[in-house]
N, C-alpha and C positions, 0 to 999 in steps of 0.2 A: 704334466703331473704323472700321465701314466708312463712314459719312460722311465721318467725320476725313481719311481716307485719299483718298477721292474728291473731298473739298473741295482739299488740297492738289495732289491730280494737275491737276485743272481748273486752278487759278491759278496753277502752274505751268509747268503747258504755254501757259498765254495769254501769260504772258512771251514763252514760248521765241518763239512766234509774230511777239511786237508785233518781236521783238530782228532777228527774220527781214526785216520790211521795212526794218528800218537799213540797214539798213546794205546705113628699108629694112631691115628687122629681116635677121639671118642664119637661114639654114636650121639644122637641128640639126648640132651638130659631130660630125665623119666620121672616120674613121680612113681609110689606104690602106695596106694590107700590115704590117710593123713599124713604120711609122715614125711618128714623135711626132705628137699633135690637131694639127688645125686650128686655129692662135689666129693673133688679127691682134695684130700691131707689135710682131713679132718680131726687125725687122730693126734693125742699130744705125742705120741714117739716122734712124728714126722715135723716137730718146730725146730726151725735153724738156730733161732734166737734163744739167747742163755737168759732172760728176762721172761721169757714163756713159758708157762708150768698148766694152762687149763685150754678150755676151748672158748675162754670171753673173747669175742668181738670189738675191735677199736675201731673209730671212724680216719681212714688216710685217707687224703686228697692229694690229687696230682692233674697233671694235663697233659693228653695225650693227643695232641693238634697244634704242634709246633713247628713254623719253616723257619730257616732259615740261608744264606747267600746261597745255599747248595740248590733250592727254591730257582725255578726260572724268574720270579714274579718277586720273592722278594730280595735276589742280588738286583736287580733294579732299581728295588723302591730304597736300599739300603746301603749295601753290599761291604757289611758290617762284621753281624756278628755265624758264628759256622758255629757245630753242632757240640762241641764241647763248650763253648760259651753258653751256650744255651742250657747243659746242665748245670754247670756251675753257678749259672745264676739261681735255677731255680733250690739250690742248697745256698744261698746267701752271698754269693758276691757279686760285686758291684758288674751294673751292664752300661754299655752307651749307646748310643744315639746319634746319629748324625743330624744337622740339620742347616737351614739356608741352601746355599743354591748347590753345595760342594755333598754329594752324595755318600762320597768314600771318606771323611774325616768323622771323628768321636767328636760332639758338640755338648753333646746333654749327658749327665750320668746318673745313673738312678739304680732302685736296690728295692730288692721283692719284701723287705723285714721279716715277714715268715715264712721260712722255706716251704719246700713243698716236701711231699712226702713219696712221690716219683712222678716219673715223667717219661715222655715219647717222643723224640723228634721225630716228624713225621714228614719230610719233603715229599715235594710234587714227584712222583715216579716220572712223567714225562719230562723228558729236558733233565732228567736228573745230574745234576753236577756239571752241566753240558757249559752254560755262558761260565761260571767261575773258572772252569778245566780253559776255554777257551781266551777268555778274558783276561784272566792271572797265571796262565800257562799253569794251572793246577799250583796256585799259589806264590807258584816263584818272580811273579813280580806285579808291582802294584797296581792297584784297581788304581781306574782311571789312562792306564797304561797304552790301548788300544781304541784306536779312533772310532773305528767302524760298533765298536762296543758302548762307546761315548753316543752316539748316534741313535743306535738301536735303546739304548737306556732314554735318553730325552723321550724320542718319541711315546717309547711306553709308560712313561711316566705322563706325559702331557696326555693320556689317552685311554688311561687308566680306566674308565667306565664302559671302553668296548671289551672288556675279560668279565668286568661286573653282570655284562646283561649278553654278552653272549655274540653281539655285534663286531664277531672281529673280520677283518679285510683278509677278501685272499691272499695278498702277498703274504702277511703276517702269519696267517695259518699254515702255507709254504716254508715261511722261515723257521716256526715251531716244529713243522713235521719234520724238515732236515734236521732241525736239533736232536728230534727224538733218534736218530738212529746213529747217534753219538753213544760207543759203548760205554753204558754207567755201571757196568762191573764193579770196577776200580774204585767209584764214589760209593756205591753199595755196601765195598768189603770195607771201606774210611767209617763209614757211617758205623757199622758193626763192633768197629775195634773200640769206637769209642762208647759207643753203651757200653762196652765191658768192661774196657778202664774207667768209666768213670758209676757203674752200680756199685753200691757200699751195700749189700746184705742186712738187714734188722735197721740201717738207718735212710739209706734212700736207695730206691728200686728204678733203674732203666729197661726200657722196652726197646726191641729192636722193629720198626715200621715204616710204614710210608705211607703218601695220600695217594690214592687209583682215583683220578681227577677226570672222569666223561665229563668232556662240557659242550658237548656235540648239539646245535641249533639254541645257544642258551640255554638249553638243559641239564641242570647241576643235579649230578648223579656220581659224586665225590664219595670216595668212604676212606675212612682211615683204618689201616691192615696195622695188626697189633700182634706178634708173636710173642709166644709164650716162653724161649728159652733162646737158647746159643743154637739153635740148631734150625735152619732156614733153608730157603732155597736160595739156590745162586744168584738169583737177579730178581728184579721188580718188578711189575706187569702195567706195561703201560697203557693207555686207552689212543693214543694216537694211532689213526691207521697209515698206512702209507702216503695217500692221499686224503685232501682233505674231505669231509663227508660228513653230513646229520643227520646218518642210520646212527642210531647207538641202539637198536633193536636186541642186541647180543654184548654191550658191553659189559653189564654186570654180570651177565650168564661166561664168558670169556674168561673174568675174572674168579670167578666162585670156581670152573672147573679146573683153572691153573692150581687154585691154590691147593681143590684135593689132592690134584694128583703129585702135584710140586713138595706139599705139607701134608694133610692128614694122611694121605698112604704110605708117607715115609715114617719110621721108627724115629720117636722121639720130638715129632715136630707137631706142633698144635696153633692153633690162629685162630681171634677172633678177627670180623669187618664192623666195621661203623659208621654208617650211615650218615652226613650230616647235610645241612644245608639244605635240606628236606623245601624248604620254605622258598626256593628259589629253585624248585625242581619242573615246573611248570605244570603239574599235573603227572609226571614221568615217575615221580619214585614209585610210587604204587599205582596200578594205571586197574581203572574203572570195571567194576562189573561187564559183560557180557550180556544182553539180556536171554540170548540162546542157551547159553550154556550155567547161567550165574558163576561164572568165573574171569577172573581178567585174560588178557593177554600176556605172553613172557617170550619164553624162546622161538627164534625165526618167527614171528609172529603170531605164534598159534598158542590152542587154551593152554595155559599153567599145567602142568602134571604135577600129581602126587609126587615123583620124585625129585623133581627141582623145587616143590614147595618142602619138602625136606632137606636138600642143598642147600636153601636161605635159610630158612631154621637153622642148620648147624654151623653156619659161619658169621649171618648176621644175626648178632646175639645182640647187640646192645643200639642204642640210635640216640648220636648227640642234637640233645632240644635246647641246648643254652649255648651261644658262642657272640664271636667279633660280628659278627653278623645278624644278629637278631636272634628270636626264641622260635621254635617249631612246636610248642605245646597246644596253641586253638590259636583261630584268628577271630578278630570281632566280625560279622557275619554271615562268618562259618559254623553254627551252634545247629545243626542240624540234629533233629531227634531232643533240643533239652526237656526233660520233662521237670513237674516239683515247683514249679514257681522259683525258681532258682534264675539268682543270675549266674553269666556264661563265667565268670571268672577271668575273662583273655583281657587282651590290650598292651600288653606287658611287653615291652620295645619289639616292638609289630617290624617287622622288613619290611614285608609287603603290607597295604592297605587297600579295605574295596571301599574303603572313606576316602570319597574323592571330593566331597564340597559339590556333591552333583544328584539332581531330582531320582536316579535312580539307585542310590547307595541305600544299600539293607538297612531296614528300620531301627538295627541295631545303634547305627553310627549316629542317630541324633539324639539320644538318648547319651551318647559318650562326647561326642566331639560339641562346642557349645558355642566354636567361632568365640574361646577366648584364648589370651596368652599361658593361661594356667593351664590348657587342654593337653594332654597325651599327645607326644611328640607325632606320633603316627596319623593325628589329628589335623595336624599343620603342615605337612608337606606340600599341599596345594592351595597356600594361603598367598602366596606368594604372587609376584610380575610377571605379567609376558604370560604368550601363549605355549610357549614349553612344557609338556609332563613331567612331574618329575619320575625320576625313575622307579621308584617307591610303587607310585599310585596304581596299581591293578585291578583287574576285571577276573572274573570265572574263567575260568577253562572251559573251552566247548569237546575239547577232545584230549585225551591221555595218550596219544599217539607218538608214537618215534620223531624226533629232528624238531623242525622248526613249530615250536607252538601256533597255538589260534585262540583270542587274539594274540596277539605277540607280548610277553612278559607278563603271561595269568600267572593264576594260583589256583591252586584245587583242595576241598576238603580233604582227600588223602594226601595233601603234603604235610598235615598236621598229626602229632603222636593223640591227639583226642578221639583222634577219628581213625585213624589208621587202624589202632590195638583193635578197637570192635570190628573192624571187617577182615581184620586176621580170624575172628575166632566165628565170625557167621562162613569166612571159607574153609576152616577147620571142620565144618556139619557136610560141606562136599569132598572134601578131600580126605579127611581123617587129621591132617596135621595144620598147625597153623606156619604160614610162611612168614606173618609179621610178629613173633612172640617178642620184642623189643622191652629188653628195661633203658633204664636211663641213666646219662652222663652229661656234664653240661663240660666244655674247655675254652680253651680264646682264641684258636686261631690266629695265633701274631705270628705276623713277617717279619717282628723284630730280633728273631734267635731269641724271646728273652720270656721265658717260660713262667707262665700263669701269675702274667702282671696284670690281675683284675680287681687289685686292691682300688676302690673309686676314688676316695681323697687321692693317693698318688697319681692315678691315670689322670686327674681332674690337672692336674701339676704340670706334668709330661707327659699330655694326651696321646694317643696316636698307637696304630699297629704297623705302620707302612712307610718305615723312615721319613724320607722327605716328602712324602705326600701328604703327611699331616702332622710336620712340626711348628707348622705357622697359625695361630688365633683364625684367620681369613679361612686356611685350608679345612679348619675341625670345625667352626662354627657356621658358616656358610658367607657365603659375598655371593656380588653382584657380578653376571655373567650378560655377555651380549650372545643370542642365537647366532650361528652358523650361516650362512647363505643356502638358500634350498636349492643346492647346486647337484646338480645329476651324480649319481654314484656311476666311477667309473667300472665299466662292466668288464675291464678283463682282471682290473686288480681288487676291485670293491674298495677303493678308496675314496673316502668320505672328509672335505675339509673339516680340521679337528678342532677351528678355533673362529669363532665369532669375530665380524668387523666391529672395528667402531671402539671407543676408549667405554668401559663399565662404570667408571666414574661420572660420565657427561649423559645424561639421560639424552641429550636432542643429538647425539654422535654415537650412536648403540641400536643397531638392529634388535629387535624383540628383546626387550633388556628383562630380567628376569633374575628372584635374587634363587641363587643355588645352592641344594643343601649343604653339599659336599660329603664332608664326613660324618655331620651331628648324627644321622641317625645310627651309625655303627656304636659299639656298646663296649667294654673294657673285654667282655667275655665272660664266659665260665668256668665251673670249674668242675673236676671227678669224685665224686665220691666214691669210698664202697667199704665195706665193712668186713672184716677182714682180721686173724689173730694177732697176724705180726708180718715187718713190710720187708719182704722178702719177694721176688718173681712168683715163685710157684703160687704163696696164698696169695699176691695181687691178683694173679692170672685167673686165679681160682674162681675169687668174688666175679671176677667181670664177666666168666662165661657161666656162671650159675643165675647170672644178674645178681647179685646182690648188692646194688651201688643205688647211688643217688646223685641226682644233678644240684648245683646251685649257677645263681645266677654272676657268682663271682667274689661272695664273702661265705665264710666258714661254716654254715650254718650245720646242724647234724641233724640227719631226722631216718627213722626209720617205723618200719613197719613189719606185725604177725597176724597171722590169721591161723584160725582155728575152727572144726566145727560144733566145742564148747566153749561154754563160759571159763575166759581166762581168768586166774588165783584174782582177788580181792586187790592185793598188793603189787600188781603187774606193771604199776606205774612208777613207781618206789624199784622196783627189780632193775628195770629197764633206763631209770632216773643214776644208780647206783653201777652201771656199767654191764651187768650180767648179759647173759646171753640164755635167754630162758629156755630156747629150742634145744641148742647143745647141750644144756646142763641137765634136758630129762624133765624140766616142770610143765614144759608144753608141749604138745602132742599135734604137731601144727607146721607151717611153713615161713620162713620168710619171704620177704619182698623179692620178685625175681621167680617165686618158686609157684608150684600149679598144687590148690589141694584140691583134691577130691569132694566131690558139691555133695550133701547130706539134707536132710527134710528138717525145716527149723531157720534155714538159712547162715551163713559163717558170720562168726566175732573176727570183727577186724580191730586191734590197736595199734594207733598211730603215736607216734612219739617225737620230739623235737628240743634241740636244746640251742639256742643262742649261740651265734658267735662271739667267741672270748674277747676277740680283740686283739689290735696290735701296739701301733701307736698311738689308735684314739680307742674308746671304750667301743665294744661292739655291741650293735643295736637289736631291743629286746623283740622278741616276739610279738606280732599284735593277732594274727589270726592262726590257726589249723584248719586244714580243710580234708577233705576227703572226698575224689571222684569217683563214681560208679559210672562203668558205661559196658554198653552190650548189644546183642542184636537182638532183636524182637521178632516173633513167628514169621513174618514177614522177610526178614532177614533185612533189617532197617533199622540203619543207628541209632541206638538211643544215648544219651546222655543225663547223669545228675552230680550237681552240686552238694555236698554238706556242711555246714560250718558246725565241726567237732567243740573249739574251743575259740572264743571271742575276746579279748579287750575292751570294750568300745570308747576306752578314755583314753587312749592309746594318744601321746603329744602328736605335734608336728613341725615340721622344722622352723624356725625365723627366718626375715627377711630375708636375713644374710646366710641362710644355709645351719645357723647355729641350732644346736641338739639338746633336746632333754633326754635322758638315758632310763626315763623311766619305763617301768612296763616289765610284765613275767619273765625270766629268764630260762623257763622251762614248760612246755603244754604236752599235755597227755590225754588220749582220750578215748574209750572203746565203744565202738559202734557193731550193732545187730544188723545185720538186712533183714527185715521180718518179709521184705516184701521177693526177696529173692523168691526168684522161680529156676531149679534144679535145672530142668528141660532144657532151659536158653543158657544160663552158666554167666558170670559177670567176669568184669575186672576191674580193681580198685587200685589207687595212686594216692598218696596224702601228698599235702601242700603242703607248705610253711610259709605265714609273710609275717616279714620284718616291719616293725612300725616305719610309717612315711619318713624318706628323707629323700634331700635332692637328685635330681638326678646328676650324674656328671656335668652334663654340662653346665648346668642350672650352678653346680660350684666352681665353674673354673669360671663364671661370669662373675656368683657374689664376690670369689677371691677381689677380684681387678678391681670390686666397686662401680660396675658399667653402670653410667648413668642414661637413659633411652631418650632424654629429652635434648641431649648434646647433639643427635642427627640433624644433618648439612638437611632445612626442610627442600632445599631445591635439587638434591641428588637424593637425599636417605642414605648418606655416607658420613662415618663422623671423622670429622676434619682432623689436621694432624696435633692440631693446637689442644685437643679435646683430651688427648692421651690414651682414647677409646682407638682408634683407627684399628681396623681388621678383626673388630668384635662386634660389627655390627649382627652377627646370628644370635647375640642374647637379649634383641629386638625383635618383638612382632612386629612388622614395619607394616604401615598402611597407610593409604594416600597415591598422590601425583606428584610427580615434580612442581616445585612450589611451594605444597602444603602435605610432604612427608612428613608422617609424625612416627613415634616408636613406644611400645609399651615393652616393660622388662619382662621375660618369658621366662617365669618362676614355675619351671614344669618339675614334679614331683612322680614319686614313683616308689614300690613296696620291693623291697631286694628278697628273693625266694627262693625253696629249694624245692624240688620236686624227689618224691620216694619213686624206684621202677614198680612197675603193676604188679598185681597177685593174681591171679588167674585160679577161680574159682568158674568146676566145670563138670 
C-alpha cells in the first residue's frame, strides 16, 4: 500500500509540475456622538441608478461563498459548472447537475426561480484553477479526458470526510502543496473578466474574491476575501505552505498583512474578509483569554497588540453564521453567562453537537434531545449502530492552540458569533479597540457553481451541494456503512484504508456495521442580506463594510434594526413597515444595525423590524416569533448573555404529516425595546431574530415527497428491500433494534427558518 501510494503521489505531482511551466484603503469606521457610521455614498448626487431619487434603503440579497470546477474540491465532486455559470444562474438561468456514477455529464437541471440580487464566486485560492488547467488542458479538452485525474477524483471522492475533519494523509497533502505552486495568475485574471462581463450595474452586482482556506490540523480558519471594485492585486493568497505543516500560528495574520499592503495602501483598492465556518474551527478562530495578560494569543505566538486588533477590525468586518454547513450563532451547551430566565434560543442545524446520548452532556441536551424521531437533527447523530462516532458529535476544547486540536474535532464557545461579539468588546476595555466587531451574513457554500440555491422545497427535490456526492436518496439521507479494519496507519504516507470490509446490506458480513449520516446534516445554506439604496458595487460594498446586512438562513426574510438613546416617533413601526429609512431621512438621531452609538444614562431604544418572505413558487411562510439578544461582559469581564421575545404568535400552525402548510400567521412584527437595565460602564450589544413559523425541514420533505413508509424495513437487515420502492431512503427512518427485529419510525424533524440582524454596539 505504501508503494502504491508513493508511486501515485510522485506521478502526480510531476504532472502538477510539468502543467506549472504551461502555462487608499479607509481607516476603521468611527462613530461621532449619536449619530449614524461613517459610510461613503451616502449622498443622492453619487446613485448610479436612474430609479434613485432619495436615500430609502432596500433590502438585496445575494451570496458571496460560491465554488465552483475552478475549486480543487469541487472539479471533483462535479467538474461542471465554472464561474459564469455560476452568475448566470444566480440571475435566472437554468443550472445542471451531474449525477450516478459519470461525474462530468449534466443529469439533473434545476433553476433558482428568484434571482439574486448579487453575488461572489469565491474559489479556493489554493489549487486555484490548478486540477481544471491540468485536467482539461485549461479547457480545451474534455473532463474525464486524463487518467491519472480519473484516479485522483475517485479517490477523493470516495474520501471525502478526510477534508471535512481535517484527517488528510501525507501523500495527499504533498499532492495539494505541488498543486498549490501551479501559477493561478491566469485563472485569477479568468475569474476577473468575468465578474465584469457579467455585473449589470442597478440590476445584478459581481464581486471579485476568493476563499483563503487554512485548514492546517483540521482547523477551519477559511475566510472569504471580497473586493470592492475593478481594482485588486495581482494574485490570491494562499494558506498552503511549502511543506505540509499544522502551524497556521500566522495564517490569518499573513493574510491580513498581504492584503494591506497588496489592497488598502494601494489607490483605489478596498477589501472586506469573512470569516466562516467558525463552528468547525476547533477553538482556533478566536483563541482564549490569557489569564496573565487577559488577552489571547495571535501573531508568532505572543499577546494580541493593539495594532493587529486594529488590522482585524479593519479587514474582518463581517462573519458568515448561516451556510451548507451549519449555523455559527450559539451552540446548545454553549449558553454560558445566560442570565433572565431565558431560554438559550440555539439548536438550529447544529454541525457540531456536545449532545452525545452520554452521562456527561450539558444539562442542556436533556431538556432538547428526548430520544424521539421528532428530536432536532443535531439530537440524533448518535442514535445510531456500531461503535463508530460520528463526526458531528463533539466534546470542549481544552486548548485554542495552533494545529492539531485536543481532544481531536472539539468545539469552543468562541467559535460561536454569541459569544465571540461579547469578548470582542471586554478586549476592547484592554486594548482600546475591539478585534471581533463582526455583523452578519448567512450564504451556501455550494460546489455546484450554482449560486444561492437555498430555496428548501427545491433543494428537497435536487438535494445536494457537492455533485455526485449527494445526487443519490442513500448519499443525502444516510445508509448503512461497515467500519474500516483498525489497521495501522501507514507512517510514511499516513494512509488510512478508506472503505469498510464486509457487504452493509448483510449485518452477520459487516465489521462494526453502523447506519451513517452522510450528508443529512448539511443544510441548503444561506443567504446575504444588507441594506442598501440601490445594487450597484459601491452601495453593496458600502452596506457590508459599515455592516449594515443581515443573515438568513436561506429564504427571503427582511429584518432590520435602529437604535437610539431617545424615544423613537410614535409611528416608527408604520415608517419602517412603509420602506423609509428613518436615520437617513433626519427623523432619528441614532444608528443602524452594524453601527456603534454612544452609551447615555436612561439606557438606548432599540427597534427591531421584520417582514416575511414573499414567496416564490409556493406562498412564503409568516412570521411566528421576534427576538432580540443582549450580550456583554460583566465587571468581571464574563460573558453574559439575554434572550427577549419582542413580539409572539403563540397560535402560530404547523406543518401536516405530509409536510403540508397553513399560511397563516403575521406578515410583519415590530417592536421597540428599552434596556432600563443597561449599565453605561460595561456597554452591550444587541442582534434581533426573526423565526418563521414551523415547517419541515428538508429532509423531512424530500421523505414526505416519496411517501416513505418506516414499517417496509427488511426487520433482519433494517434496509428496505427493492420490492418496497423505498430502497436508499432508509435516513427518513429512526431505525432501532437488532437484526431480526429492526423496526423504523418516520423522522418527522421540524425546524423555524430565521434571519438574524448584525449587532449594535452600544458603548
Amino acid at each position: 500500500m505504501r508503494s502504491l501510494a508513493l508511486n501515485f503521489t510522485l506521478g502526480f505531482s510531476g504532472l502538477v509540475l510539468l502543467a506549472g511551466c504551461m502555462g487608499s484603503g479607509d481607516e476603521p469606521v468611527s462613530t461621532a456622538g449619536s449619530g449614524s457610521v461613517v459610510t461613503p455614498a451616502e449622498a443622492p448626487k453619487d446613485v448610479e441608478c436612474a430609479k434613485t431619487t432619495s436615500n430609502r434603503k432596500q433590502a438585496f440579497f445575494g451570496d458571496l461563498h460560491i465554488h465552483t470546477k475552478l475549486s480543487f474540491d469541487a472539479y471533483f465532486f462535479n467538474s461542471l459548472n465554472g464561474p459564469r455559470e455560476a452568475y448566470r444562474y444566480a440571475k435566472g438561468a437554468d443550472g445542471f447537475l451531474p449525477a450516478g456514477d459519470d461525474p462530468d455529464t449534466a443529469k439533473r437541471k434545476v433553476n433558482i426561480g428568484r434571482p439574486l440580487d448579487f453575488a461572489a464566486v469565491t474559489e479556493h485560492a489554493e489549487q486555484l484553477g490548478t486540477f481544471y488547467n491540468i485536467c482539461q488542458v485549461q479547457g480545451n479538452v474534455p473532463a474525464g479526458t486524463n487518467p491519472a485525474c480519473d484516479v485522483l477524483g475517485g479517490f477523493i471522492r470516495d474520501n471525502v470526510s478526510v477534508f471535512i475533519t481535517g484527517d488528510v494523509p501525507l501523500y495527499l497533502q504533498l499532492v495539494t502543496s505541488a498543486g498549490s505552486r501551479v501559477p493561478s495568475t491566469r485563472t485569477w485574471q479568468d475569474i476577473q473578466a468575468i465578474a465584469e462581463e457579467e455585473n449589470e450595474p442597478c440590476k445584478f452586482t459581481t464581486f471579485k474574491g476568493y476563499e483563503f482556506s487554512s485548514n492546517k490540523g483540521g482547523q477551519v480558519l477559511h475566510r472569504n476575501v471580497i473586493f470592492a471594485g475593478s481594482t485588486v492585486p495581482a494574485d490570491v493568497v494562499s494558506s498552503i505552505a511549502p511543506l505540509p505543516t499544522n502551524d497556521n500560528t500566522n495564517d490569518e495574520w499573513g493574510l491580513f498583512d498581504k492584503l494591506k499592503t497588496e489592497c488598502l495602501d494601494k489607490n483605489g483598492c478596498d477589501v472586506v474578509t469573512i470569516p466562516h465556518s467558525t463552528n468547525q474551527s476547533d477553538g482556533r478562530f478566536a483563541r482564549t483569554r490569557e489569564v496573565n495578560t487577559g488577552l489571547p494569543l495571535a501573531r508568532n505566538n505572543a499577546t494580541l497588540t493593539k495594532e493587529d486588533a486594529m488590522l482585524r477590525n479593519r479587514l474582518d468586518r463581517l462573519m458568515e453564521i448561516a451556510q451548507h454547513k451549519g449555523v455559527s450563532e450559539c451552540l446548545t451547551g454553549f449558553n454560558k453567562g445566560l442570565v433572565g430566565g431565558e431560554e438559550s434560543g440555539c439548536g438550529f442545524e447544529e454541525w457540531k453537537t456536545l449532545c452525545r446520548g452520554l452521562p456527561d452532556d450539558p444539562a442542556e441536551c436533556a431538556r432538547v434531545c428526548k430520544g424521539k424521531a421528532s428530536d432536532p437533527l443535531f439530537c440524533q447523530v448518535n442514535r445510531l449502530q456500531g461503535s463508530k462516532q460520528s463526526l458531528h458529535a463533539s466534546q470542549p476544547c481544552t486548548s485554542s492552540s495552533p494545529g492539531a486540536s485536543s481532544p481531536n474535532d472539539c468545539t469552543a464557545p468562541l467559535d460561536y458569533a454569541r459569544n465571540v461579539i461579547p469578548e470582542g468588546m471586554a478586549l476592547k476595555r484592554k486594548l482600546g479597540i475591539n478585534p471581533y466587531q463582526y455583523g452578519f451574513i448567512g450564504s451556501s457554500d455550494t460546489h455546484n457553481g450554482l449560486a444561492g440555491r437555498t430555496d428548501k422545497t427545491k433543494f428537497a427535490q435536487n438535494p445536494g451541494h457537492g455533485g455526485v456526492l449527494d445526487d443519490e436518496p442513500a448519499e443525502v439521507l444516510g445508509r448503512w456503512e461497515c467500519r474500516p479494519p483498525a489497521l495501522p496507519t501507514d507512517s510514511v504516507t499516513g494512509f488510512k484504508p478508506p472503505v469498510g470490509t464486509g457487504s452493509p446490506n448483510d449485518p452477520g458480513n459487516c465489521q462494526d456495521r453502523y447506519f451513517a449520516a452522510v450528508a443529512s446534516n448539511f443544510t441548503p445554506g444561506g443567504l446575504a442580506g444588507v441594506w442598501a439604496r440601490e445594487n450597484t458595487r459601491k452601495e453593496i460594498f458600502a452596506a457590508l463594510k459599515r455592516r449594515e446586512t443581515f443573515a438568513t438562513s436561506g429564504s427571503r426574510m427582511r429584518i432590520r434594526t435602529l437604535a437610539s438613546n431617545k424615544p423613537f416617533p410614535a409611528d416608527i413601526c408604520e415608517r419602517l413597515g412603509r420602506g423609509e429609512s428613518p436615520i437617513e431621512d433626519g427623523l432619528v438621531n441614532g444608528v443602524p444595525m452594524g453601527g456603534t452609538l454612544e452609551a447615555s444614562k436612561g439606557g438606548p431604544y432599540v427597534v427591531a423590524y421584520a417582514i416575511q418572505d414573499p414567496g416564490g413558487d409556493e406562498p412564503g411562510i409568516p412570521l411566528q416569533k421576534l427576538e432580540l439578544v443582549k450580550v456583554w461582559a460583566n465587571g468581571q469581564q464574563e460573558i453574559q448573555q439575554q434572550l427577549f421575545t419582542l413580539q409572539e404568535n403563540r397560535n402560530a400552525p404547523t406543518p401536516g404529516n405530509r409536510c403540508e402548510m397553513d399560511y397563516k400567521g403575521p406578515e410583519q412584527m415590530c417592536a421597540v425595546f428599552q434596556d432600563k437595565n443597561f449599565d453605561p460602564k460595561l456597554g452591550a450589544s444587541y442582534y434581533a431574530r426573526a423565526l418563521e413559523n414551523t415547517s419541515c425541514r428538508w429532509t423531512t420533505r424530500m421523505c414526505a415527497a416519496k411517501q416513505v413508509k418506516c414499517e417496509a424495513l427488511d426487520k433482519s437487515n433494517g434496509v428496505f428491500p427493492d420490492s418496497s420502492g423505498f430502497a436508499g431512503y432508509e435516513g427518513c427512518c429512526r431505525i432501532s433494534g437488532e437484526p431480526g427485529n429492526f423496526k423504523g419510525e418516520f423522522r418527522f424533524i421540524t425546524q423555524q427558518e430565521r434571519a438574524w440582524t448584525s449587532p449594535i454596539w452600544v458603548e
